[in-house]
C-alpha positions as CSV (number, residue, x, y, z in Angstrom):
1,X,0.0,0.0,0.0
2,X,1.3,3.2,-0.8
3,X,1.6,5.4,2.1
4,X,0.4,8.8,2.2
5,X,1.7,12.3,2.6
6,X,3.3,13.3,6.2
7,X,2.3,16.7,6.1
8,X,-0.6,17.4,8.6
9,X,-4.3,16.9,6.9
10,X,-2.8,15.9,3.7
11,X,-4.5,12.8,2.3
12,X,-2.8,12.6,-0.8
13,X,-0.2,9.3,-1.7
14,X,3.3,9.5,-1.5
15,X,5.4,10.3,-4.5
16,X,8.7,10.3,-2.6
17,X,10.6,8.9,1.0
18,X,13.0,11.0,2.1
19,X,14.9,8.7,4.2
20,X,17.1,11.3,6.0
21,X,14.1,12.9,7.6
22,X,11.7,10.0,7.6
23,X,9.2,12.6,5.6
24,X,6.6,11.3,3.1
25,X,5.7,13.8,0.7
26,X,3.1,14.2,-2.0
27,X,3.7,15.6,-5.0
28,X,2.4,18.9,-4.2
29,X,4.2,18.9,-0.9
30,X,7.1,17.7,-2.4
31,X,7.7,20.7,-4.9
32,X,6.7,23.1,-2.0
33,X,9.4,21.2,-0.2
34,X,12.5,21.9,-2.9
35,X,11.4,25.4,-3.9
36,X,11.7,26.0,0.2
37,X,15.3,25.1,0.5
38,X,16.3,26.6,-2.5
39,X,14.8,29.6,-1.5
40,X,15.9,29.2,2.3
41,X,19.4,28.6,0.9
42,X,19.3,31.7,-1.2
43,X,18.3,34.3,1.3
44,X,20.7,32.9,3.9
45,X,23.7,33.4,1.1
46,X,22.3,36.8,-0.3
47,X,22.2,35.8,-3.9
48,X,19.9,37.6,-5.5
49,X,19.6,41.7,-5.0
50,X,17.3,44.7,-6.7
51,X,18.7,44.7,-10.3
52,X,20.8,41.8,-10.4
53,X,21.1,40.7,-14.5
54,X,21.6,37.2,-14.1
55,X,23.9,34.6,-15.9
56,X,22.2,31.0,-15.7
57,X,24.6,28.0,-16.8
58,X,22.3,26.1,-18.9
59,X,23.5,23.1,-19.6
60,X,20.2,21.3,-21.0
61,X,20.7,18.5,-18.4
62,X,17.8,18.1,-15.2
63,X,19.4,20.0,-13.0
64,X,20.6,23.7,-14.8
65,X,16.8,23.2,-16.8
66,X,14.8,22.7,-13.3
67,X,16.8,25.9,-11.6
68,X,16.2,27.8,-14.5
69,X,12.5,26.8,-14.2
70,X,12.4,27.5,-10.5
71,X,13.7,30.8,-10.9
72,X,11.3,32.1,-13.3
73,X,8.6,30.9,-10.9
74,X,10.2,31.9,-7.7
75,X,11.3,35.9,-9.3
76,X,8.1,36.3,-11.5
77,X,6.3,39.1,-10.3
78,X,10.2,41.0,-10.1
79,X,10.6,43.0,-12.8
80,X,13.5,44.5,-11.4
81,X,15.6,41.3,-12.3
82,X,16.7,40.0,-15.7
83,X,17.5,36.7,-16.7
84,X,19.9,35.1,-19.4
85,X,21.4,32.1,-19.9
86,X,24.7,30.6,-21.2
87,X,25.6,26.9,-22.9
88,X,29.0,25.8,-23.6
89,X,29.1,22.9,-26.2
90,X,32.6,21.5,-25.5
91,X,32.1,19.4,-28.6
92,X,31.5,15.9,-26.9
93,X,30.3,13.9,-29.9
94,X,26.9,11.8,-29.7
95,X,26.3,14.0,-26.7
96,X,26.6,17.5,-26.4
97,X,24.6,18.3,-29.3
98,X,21.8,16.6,-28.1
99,X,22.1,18.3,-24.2
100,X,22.1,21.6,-26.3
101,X,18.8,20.6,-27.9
102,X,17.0,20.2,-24.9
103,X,18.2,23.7,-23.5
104,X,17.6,25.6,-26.5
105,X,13.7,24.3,-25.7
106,X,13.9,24.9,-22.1
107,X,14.9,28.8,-23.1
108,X,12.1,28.9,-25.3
109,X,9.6,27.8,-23.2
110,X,10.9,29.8,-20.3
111,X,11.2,33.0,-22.7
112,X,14.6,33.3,-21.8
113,X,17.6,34.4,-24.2
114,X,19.8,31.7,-25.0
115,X,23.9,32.2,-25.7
116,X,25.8,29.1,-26.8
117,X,29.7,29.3,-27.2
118,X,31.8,26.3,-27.8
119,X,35.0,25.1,-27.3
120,X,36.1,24.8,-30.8
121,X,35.2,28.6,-31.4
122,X,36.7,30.0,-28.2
123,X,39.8,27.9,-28.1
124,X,40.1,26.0,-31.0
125,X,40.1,22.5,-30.4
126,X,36.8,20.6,-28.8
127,X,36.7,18.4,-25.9
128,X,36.9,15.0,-27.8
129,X,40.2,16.0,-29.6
130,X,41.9,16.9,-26.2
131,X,40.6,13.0,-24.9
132,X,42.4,11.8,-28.2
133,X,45.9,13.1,-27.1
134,X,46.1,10.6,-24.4
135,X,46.9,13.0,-22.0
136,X,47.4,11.5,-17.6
137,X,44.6,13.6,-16.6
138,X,40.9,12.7,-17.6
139,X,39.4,15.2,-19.9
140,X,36.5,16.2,-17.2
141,X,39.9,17.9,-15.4
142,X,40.4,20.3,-18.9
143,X,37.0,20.1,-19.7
144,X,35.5,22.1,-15.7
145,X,38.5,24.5,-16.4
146,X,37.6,25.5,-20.0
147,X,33.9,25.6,-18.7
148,X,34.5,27.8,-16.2
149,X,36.6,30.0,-18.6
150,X,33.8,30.2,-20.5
151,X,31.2,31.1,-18.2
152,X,33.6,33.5,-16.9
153,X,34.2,35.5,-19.5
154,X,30.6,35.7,-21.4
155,X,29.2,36.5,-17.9
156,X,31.2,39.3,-17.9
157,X,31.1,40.5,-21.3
158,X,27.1,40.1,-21.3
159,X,26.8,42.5,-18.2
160,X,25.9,39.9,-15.6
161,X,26.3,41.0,-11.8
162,X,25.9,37.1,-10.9
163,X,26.3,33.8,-12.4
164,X,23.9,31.0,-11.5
165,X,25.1,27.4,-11.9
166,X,22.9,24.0,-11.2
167,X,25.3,22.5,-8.9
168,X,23.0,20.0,-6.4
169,X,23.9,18.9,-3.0
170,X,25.5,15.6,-4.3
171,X,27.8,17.8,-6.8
172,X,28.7,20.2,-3.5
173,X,29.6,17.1,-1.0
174,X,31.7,15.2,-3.6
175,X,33.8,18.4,-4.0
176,X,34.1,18.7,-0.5
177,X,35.3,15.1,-0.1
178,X,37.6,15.7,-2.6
179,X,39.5,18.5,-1.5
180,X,39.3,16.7,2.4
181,X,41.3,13.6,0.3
182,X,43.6,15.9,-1.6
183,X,44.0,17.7,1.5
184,X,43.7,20.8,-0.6
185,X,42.8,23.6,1.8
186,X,43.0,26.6,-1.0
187,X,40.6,24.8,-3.0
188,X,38.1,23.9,0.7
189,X,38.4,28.0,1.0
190,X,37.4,28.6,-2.1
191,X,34.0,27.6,-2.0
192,X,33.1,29.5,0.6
193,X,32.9,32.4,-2.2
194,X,34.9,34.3,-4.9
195,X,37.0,36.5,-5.6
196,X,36.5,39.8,-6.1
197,X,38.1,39.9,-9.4
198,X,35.1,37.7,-11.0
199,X,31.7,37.5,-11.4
200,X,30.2,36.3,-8.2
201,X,28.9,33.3,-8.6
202,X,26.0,31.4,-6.7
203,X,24.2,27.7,-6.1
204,X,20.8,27.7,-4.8
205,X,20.2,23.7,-5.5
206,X,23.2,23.0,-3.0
207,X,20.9,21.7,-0.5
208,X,18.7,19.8,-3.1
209,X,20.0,16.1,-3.2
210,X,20.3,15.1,-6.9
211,X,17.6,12.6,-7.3
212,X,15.6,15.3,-5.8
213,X,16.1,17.8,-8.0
214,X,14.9,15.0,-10.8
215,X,11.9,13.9,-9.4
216,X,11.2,17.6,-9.2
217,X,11.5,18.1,-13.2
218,X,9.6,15.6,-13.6
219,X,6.5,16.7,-11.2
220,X,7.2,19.7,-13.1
221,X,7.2,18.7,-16.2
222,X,10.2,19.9,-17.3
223,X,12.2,18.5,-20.4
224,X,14.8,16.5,-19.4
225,X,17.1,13.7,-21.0
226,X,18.8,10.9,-19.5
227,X,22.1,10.6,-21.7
228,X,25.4,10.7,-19.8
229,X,28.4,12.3,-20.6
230,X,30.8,9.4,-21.7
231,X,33.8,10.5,-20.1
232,X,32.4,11.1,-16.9
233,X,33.3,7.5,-15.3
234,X,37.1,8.1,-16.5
235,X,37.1,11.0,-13.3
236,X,38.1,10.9,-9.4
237,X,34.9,12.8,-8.9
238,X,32.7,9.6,-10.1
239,X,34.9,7.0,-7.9
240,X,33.8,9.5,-5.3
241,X,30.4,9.5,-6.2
242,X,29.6,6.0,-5.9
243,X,31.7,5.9,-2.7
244,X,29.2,8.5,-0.9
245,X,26.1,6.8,-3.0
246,X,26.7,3.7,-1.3
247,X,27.4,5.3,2.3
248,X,24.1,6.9,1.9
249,X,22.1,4.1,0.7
250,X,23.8,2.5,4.2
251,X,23.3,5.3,6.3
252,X,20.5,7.8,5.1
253,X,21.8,11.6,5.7
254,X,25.6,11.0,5.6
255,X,25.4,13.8,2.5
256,X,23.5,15.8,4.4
257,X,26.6,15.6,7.2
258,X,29.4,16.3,5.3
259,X,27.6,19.2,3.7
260,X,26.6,20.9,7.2
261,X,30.3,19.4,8.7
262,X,32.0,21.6,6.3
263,X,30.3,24.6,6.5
264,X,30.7,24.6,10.2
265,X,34.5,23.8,9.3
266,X,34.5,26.5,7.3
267,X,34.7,29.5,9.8
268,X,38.3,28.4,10.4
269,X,39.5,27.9,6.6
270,X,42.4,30.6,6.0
271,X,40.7,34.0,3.9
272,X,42.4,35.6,1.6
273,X,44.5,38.5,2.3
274,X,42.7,41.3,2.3
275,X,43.9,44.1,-0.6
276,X,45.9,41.1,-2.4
277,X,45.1,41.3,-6.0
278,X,45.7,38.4,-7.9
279,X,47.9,38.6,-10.9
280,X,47.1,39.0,-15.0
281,X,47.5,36.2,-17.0
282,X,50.5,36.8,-19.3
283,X,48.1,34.9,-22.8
284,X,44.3,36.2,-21.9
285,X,45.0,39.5,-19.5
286,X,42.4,37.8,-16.9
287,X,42.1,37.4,-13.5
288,X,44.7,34.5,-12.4
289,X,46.7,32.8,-9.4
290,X,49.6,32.2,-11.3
291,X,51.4,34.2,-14.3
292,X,49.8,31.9,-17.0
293,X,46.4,30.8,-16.3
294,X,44.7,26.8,-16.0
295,X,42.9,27.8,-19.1
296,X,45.3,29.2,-21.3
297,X,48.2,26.5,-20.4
298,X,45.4,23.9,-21.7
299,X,45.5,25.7,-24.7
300,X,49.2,25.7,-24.9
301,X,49.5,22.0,-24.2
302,X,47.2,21.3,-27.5
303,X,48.9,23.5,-29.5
């Protein structure tokens, strides 16, 4: 028998367990649930302000097409806000094209301007021709710095004051677990927030596990497609993945944890200097740590 809703005087079924907090929702009830902690986590990070113009990273997969969604229904009635959004197509064959598709609809249907720039334009090379070189790395390490290049630089050039990216909670606590393996601190620090010298840069799913935020497409009806990126089991970050998929399938809220864990850690990570610019990449002329930046020595290494 499927059991009903949890929520008090609801007599509707069940669409949905969440195990971590023992809650039965609805469907109803289950939307209203989502769209609360994306807007909880939203006011308690200040993301959006009067007059933002705001960047959305649109990849055409479940989760940048259901924030997209969300946002247009959560900001409709403020016309003080614009929203745009940006697709890179790093030229993944059998794939990308297809993942562009379904965000070029999504933009339609959502009346919302649609910018696509690819890797082969921008750098000159696409993705699968830097996976042919054979290089140590896998290519989802060139391809998130080329992405981000991206983003970085249309954001800026379009006039955005923020950039919006679909990240979900799963995305945020595998990063995490990451950097606590690598023992990278700078990187831990980091996502605590940006730099001054970029476009600041926001995640309002971060709290929204990732099945979640796909059931809530789907309730929502919101066009989504199931093909996978084929060189995303060649990365540490999917080892990782299945690692913490597993420990929550054991233990129900061990996510939820290591998300909360960090951010209390995170009131004693190191901040950066205060009044320390970074430096000017020597190739591009933007923002960088070091005198040539990630992006431009990819570009280097293919050439």
């Amino acid at each position: 028998m499927t059991p009903g809703c949890s929520k008090r005087k609801c007599k509707n079924h069940a669409i949905i367990h969440q195990k971590y907090s023992g809650l039965h929702f609805c469907e109803y009830h289950f939307v209203e649930d989502v769209e609360r902690k994306v807007k909880k986590e939203m006011r308690k990070q200040l993301m959006v302000e009067r007059g933002d113009k705001i960047a959305v990273a649109l990849s055409g997969g479940k989760d940048s097409s259901a924030l997209l969604y969300m946002l247009k229904k959560i900001f409709h009635n403020r016309n003080d806000l614009e929203f745009f959004a940006i697709a890179a197509d790093e030229g993944i064959n059998g794939f990308r094209s297809l993942t562009i598709k379904n965000a070029e609809k999504v933009a339609n249907e959502l009346e919302v301007k649609l910018f696509i720039f690819s890797f082969e334009k921008e750098f000159g090379f696409t993705l699968d021709e830097i996976a042919s070189k054979g290089f140590e790395q896998a290519p989802c390490t060139f391809c998130g710095v080329l992405r981000r290049k991206i983003l970085d630089r249309k954001a800026k050039e379009l006039g955005a004051t923020k950039v919006v990216t679909g990240h979900n909670m799963d995305d945020e606590v595998q990063t995490i677990l990451i950097n606590y393996i690598r023992g990278d601190v700078e990187r831990l620090r980091r996502l605590r927030g940006r730099r001054e010298e970029f476009v600041p840069r926001i995640k309002p799913l971060r709290a929204v596990p990732e099945k979640e935020v796909a059931l809530y497409a789907l309730a929502a009806g919101i066009p989504i497609i199931t093909t996978h990126c084929p060189y995303a089991s060649l990365s540490f970050r999917f080892t990782v993945k299945k690692m913490l998929n597993e420990c929550e399938m054991k233990h129900p809220g061990t996510k939820y944890s290591l998300l909360r864990g960090y951010e209390r850690l995170s009131g004693f990570l190191p901040t950066a200097q205060p009044g320390k610019k970074l430096l000017r990449c020597t190739r591009c002329g933007e923002a960088s740590a070091s005198r040539i930046c990630k992006a431009c020595e990819i570009v280097e290494r293919m050439n």
